[in-house]
TORKEBA-27907 format. One record per residue (C-alpha): residue number from 0; residue in one letter; x, y, z. Coordinates in Angstrom, 2 decimals. Each point is the difference from the previous one (the first is absolute). Example, Ala and Ser with C-alpha at 12.3 -4.5 7.8 and 13.67 -1.06 7.14 Angstrom:
<pts>
PT  pos  code        u        v        w
PT    0     A    12.30    -4.50     7.80
PT    1     S     1.37     3.44    -0.66
</pts>
This chain:
<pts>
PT  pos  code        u        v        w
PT    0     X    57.96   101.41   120.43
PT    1     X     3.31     0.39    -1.94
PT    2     X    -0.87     3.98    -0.38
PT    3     X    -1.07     0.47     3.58
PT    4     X     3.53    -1.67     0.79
PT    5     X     1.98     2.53    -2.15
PT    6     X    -1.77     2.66     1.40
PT    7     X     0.00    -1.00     3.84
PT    8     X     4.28    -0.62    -1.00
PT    9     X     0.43     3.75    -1.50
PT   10     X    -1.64     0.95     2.97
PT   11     X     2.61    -2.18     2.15
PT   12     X     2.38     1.64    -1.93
PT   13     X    -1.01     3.94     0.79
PT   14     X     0.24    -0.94     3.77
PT   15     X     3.20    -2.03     0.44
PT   16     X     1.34     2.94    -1.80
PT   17     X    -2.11     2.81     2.25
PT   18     X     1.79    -1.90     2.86
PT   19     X     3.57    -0.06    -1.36
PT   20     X    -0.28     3.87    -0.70
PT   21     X    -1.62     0.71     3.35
PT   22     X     2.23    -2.12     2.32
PT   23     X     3.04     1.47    -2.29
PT   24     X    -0.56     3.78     0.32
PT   25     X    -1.23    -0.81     4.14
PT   26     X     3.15    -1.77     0.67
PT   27     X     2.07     3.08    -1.97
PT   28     X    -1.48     3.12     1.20
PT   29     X     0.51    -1.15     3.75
PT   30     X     3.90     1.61    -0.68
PT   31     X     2.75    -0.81    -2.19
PT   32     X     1.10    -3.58     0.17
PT   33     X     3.27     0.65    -0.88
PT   34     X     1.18     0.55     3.26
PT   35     X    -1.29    -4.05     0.81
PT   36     X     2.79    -1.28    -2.18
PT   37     X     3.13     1.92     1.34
PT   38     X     1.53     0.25     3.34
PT   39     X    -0.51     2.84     2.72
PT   40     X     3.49     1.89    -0.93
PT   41     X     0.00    -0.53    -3.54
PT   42     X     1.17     3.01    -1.46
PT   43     X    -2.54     2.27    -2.73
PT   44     X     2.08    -1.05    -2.96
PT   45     X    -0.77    -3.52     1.10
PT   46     X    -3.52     0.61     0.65
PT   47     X    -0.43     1.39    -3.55
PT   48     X     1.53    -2.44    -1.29
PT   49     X    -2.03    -3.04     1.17
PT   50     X    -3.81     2.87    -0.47
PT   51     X     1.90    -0.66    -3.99
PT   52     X     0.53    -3.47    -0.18
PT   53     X    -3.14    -1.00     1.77
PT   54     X    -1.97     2.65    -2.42
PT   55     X    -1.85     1.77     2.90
PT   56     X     1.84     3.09    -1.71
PT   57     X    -2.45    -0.60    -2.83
PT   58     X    -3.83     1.52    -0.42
PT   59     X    -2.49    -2.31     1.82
PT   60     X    -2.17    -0.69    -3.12
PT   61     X     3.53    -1.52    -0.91
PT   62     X     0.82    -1.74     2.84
PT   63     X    -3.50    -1.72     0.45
PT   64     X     0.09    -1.32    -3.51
PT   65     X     3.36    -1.26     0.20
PT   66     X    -1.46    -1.77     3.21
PT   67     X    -2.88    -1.19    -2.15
PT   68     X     2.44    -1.65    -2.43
PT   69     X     2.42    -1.65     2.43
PT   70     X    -3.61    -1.62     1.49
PT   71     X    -0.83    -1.21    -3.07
PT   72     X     3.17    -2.26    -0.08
PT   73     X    -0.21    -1.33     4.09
PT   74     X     2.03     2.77     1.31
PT   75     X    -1.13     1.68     3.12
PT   76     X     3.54     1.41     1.30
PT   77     X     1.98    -0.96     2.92
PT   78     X    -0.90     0.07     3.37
PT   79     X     1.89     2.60     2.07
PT   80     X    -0.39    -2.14     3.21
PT   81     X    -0.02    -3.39    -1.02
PT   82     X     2.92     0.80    -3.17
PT   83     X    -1.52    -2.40    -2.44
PT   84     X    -2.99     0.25    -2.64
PT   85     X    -3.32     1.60     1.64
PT   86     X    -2.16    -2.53    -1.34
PT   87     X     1.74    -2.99     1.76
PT   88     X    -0.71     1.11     3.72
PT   89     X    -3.70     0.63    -0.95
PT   90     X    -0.73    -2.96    -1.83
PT   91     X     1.65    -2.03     3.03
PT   92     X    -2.12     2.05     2.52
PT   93     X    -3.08    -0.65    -2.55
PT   94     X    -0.76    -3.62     0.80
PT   95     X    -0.76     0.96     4.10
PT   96     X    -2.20     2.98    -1.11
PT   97     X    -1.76    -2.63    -2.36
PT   98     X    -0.83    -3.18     2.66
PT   99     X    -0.87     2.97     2.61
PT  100     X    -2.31     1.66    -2.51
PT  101     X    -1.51    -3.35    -1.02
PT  102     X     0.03    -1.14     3.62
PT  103     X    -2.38     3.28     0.66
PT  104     X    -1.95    -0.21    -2.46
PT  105     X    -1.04    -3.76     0.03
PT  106     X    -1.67     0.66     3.67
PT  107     X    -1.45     3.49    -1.43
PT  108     X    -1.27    -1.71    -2.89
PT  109     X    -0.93    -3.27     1.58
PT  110     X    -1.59     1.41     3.07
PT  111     X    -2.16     2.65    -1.51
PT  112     X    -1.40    -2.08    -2.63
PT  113     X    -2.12    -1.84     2.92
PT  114     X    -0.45     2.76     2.29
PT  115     X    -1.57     2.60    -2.59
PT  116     X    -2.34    -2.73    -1.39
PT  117     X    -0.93    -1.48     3.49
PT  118     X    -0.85     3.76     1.02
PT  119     X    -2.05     0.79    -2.99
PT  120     X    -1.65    -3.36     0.86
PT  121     X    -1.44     1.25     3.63
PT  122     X     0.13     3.81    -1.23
PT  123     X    -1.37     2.06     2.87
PT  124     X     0.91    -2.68     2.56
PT  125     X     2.23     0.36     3.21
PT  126     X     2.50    -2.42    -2.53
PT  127     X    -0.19     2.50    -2.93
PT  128     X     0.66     3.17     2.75
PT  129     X     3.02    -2.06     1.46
PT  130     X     1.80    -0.93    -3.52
PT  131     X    -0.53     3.79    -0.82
PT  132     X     0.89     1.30     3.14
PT  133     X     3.13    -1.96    -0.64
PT  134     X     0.39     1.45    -3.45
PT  135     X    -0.12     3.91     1.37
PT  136     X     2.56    -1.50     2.52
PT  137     X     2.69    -1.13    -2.41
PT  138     X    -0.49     2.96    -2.22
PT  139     X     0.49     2.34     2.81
PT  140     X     3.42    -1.84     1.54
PT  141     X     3.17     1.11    -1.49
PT  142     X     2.07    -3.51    -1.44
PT  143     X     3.22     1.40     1.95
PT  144     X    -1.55     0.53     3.56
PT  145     X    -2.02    -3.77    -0.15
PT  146     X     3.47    -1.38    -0.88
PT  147     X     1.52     1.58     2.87
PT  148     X    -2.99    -0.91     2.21
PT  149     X     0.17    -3.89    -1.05
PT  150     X     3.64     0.22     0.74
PT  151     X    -0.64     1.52     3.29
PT  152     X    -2.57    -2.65     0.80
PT  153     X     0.39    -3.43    -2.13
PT  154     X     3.97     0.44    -0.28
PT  155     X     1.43     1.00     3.30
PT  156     X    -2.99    -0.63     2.47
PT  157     X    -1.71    -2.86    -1.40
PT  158     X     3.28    -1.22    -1.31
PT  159     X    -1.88    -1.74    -2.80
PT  160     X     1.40     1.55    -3.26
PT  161     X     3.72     1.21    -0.98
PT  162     X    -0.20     3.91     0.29
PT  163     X     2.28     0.06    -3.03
PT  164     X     2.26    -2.14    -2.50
PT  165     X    -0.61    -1.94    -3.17
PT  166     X    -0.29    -3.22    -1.34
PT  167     X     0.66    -0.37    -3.94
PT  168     X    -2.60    -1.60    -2.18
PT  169     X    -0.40     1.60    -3.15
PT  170     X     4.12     0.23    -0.67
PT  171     X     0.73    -3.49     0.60
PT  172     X    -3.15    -1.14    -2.11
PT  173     X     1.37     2.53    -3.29
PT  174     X     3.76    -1.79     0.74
PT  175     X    -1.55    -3.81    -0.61
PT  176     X     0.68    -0.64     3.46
PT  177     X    -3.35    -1.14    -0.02
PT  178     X     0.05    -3.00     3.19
PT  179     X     1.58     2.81     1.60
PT  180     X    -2.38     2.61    -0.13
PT  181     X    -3.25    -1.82     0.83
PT  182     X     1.93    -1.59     2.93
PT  183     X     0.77     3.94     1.27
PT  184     X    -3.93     0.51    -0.56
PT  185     X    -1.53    -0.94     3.20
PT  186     X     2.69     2.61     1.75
PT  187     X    -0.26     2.54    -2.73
PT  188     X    -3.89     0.00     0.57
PT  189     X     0.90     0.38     3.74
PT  190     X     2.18     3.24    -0.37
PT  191     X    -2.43     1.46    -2.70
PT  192     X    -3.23    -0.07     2.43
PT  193     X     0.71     3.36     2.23
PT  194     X     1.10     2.29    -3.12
PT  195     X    -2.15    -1.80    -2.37
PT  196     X    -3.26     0.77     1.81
PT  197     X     1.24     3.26     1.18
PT  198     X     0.02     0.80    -3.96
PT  199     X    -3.52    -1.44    -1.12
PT  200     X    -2.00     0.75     2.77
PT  201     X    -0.85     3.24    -1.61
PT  202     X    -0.69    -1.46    -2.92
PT  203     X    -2.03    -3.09     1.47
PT  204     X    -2.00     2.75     1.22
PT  205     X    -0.91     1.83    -3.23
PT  206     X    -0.37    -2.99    -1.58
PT  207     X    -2.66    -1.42     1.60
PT  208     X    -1.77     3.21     0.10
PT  209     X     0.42    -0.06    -4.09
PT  210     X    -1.39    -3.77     0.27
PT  211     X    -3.17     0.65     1.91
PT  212     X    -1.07     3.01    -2.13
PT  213     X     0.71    -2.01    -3.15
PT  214     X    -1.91    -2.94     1.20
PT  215     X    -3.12     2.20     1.33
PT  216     X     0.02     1.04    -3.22
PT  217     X    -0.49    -3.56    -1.58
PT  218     X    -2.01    -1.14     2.70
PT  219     X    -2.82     2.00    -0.87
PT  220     X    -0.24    -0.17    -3.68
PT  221     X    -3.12    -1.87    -1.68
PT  222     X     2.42    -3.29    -0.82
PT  223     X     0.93    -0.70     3.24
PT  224     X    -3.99     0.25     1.15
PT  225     X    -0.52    -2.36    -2.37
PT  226     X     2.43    -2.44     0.52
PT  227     X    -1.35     0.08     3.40
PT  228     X    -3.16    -0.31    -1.13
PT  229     X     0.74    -3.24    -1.62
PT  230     X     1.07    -1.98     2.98
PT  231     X     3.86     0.18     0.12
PT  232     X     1.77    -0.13     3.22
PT  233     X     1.53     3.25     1.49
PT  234     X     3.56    -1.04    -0.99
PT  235     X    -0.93    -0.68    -3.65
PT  236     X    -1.42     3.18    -0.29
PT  237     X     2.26     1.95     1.76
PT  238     X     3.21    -2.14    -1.69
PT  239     X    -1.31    -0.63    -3.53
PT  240     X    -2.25     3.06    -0.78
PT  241     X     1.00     3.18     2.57
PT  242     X     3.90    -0.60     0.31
PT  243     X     0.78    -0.89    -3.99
PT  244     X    -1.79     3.28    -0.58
PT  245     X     1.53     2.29     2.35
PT  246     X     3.45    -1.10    -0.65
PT  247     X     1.38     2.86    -2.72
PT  248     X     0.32     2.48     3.26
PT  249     X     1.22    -2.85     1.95
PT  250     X     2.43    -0.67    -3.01
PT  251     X     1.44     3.03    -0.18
PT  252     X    -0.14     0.04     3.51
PT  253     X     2.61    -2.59    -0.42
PT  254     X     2.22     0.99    -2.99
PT  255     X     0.80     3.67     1.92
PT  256     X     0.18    -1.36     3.62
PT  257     X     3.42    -1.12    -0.83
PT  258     X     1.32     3.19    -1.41
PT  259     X    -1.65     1.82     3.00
PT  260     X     2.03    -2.11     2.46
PT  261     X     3.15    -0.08    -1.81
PT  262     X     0.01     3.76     0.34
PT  263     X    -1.03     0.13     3.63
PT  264     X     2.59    -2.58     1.51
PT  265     X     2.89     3.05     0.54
PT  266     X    -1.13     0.98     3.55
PT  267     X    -0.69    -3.56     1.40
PT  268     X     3.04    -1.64    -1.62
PT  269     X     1.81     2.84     2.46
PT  270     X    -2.09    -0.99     2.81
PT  271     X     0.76    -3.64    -0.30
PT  272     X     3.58     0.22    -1.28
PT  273     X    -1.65    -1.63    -3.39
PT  274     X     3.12    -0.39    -2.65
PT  275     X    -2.14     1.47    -2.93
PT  276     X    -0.19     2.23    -2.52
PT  277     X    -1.55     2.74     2.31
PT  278     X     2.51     0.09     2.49
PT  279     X     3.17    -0.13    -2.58
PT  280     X    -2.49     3.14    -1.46
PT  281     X    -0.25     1.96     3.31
PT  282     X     4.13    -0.63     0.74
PT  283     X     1.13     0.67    -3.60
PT  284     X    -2.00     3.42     0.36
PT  285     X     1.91     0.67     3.04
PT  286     X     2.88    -0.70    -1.64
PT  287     X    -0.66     1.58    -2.84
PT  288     X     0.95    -2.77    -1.89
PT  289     X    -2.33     1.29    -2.98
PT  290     X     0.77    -2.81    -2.97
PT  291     X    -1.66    -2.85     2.69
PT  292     X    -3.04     2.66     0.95
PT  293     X    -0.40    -0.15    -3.60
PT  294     X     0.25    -3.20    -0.82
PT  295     X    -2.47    -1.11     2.61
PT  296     X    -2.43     2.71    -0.92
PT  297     X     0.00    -1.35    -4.05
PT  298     X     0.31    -3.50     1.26
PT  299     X    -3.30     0.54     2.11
PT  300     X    -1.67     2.04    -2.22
PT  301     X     0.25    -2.74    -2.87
PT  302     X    -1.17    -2.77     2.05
PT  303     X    -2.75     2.10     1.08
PT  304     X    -1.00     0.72    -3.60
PT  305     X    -0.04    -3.28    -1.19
PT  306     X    -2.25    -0.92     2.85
PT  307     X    -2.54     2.69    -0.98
PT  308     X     0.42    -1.86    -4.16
PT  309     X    -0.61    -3.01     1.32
PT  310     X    -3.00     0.85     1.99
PT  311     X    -1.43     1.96    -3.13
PT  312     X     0.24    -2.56    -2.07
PT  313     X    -1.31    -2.72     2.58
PT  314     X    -2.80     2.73    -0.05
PT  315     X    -0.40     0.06    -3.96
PT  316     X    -0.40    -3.60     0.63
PT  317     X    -2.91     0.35     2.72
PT  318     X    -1.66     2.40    -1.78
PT  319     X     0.15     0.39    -3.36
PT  320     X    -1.36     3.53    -0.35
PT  321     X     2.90     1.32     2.25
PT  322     X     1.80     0.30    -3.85
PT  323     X    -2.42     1.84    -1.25
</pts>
């Protein structure tokens, strides 16, 4: 285990540092970024003057490891827009982005779990065409337009959800204001429904897909005839012998679906006026405020890689020969 560790961590390594060079020479080659720090009528002597001190005068190979080495110690430059460190705005937009994510992917998660093995259960019946049906559904609908759609409907017909807002959960909770926070709950759970399920629906969808082919799978190996064989109810076999073997897809299943939301939460955190890390991404790009786009981006990218390290070595665990 200790050597599969090191290796999946070098590994870690090469990509955090794939997506520091990659966001870095994006972010640069869009124009020169001098002109972001000085005014409209500064004059050229001025302009070179701050393209020197900021080193954008220097060769990019330059620049980018001089980036590299002020990461290393925290620093992630000021924020044109917000005039402050560019890690502080993202990390307070972070916690929003996080209870939406986990919002969405508790009810993609928790809902295609029992769909996918209820329709491998009745494969080939009007139930299993329905569930799957509903699967090609969600895949096909874009996150953005069912947001607007449940606003349209549930928010300003219906009346029966807030069309936008936000109710803190996660912030309060990391402050010790712990009474606090799980007395916001019942309202932050209120304001997450619309967005939330406007984010995991897709994934609910491809989930349970996932789930029924992995349990088909199971169902008809020569283990699970026997077991049947011997007596045991339906839910025994389906609970004790099927599920526990068709879990590593439905594991990793679980470890990524996190990562895949956290990415995917830009367009329906604009839809729903969401205070996350997606919408401070979309207006610092408009603003080309580029030390918070980058920020965000390496912030994102490193909770999404220790997601996928965690899920490897909850694999490793599973499985054994995965290390191999």
């Amino acid at each position: 285990m200790g050597t599969f560790l090191v290796r999946r961590l070098l590994q870690s390594l090469i990509v955090i540092v794939g997506v520091t060079a990659i966001t870095f020479v994006a972010l640069q080659i869009g124009g020169d970024p001098t002109y972001l720090y000085v005014s409209e009528r500064a004059s050229e002597a001025e302009i070179q003057q701050t393209r020197a001190a900021l080193g954008f005068d220097r060769p990019l190979p330059e620049q980018y490891l001089s980036f590299v080495g002020r990461l290393v110690q925290g620093d992630f430059g000021t924020s044109l827009a917000f005039k402050r460190p560019a890690i502080e705005p993202v990390l307070e937009a972070l916690p929003a982005t996080i209870e939406l994510t986990l919002f969405a992917m508790i009810f993609a998660i928790g809902l295609a779990i029992p769909l996918g093995v209820f329709a491998a259960l009745n494969r080939g019946t009007s139930v299993d065409g329905s569930i799957m049906t509903l699967g090609m559904l969600g895949q096909s609908i874009p996150s953005f337009w069912l947001g607007i759609m449940m606003i349209m409907i549930l928010g300003l017909q219906l009346r029966w959800f807030p069309i936008s807002g936000h109710v803190p959960f996660l912030m309060p909770l990391l402050e010790g204001h712990v009474v606090e926070a799980f007395r916001q709950l019942p309202q932050a759970l209120y304001y997450l429904v619309m967005p939330g399920v406007a984010v995991g629906f897709y994934s609910l969808s491809r989930n349970a897909r996932l789930v029924r082919s992995s349990m088909l799978e199971v169902l008809g190996q020569d283990f699970v005839r026997t077991a049947r064989s011997k007596g045991l109810s339906e839910w025994r076999v389906v609970v004790h012998h099927a599920l526990r073997n068709a879990w590593l897809p439905v594991v990793t299943m679980v470890g990524l679906e996190f990562g895949f939301l956290l990415g995917g939460v830009v367009v329906v955190e604009m839809v729903f006026s969401w205070p996350g890390i997606g919408r401070l991404i979309f207006n610092a790009i408009n603003q080309r405020d580029i030390p918070v786009v980058q920020a965000a981006v390496i912030v994102l990218a490193v909770v999404f890689i220790a997601l996928n390290l965690v899920v490897d070595l909850v694999y490793a665990r599973i499985d054994p020969r995965v290390k191999l």
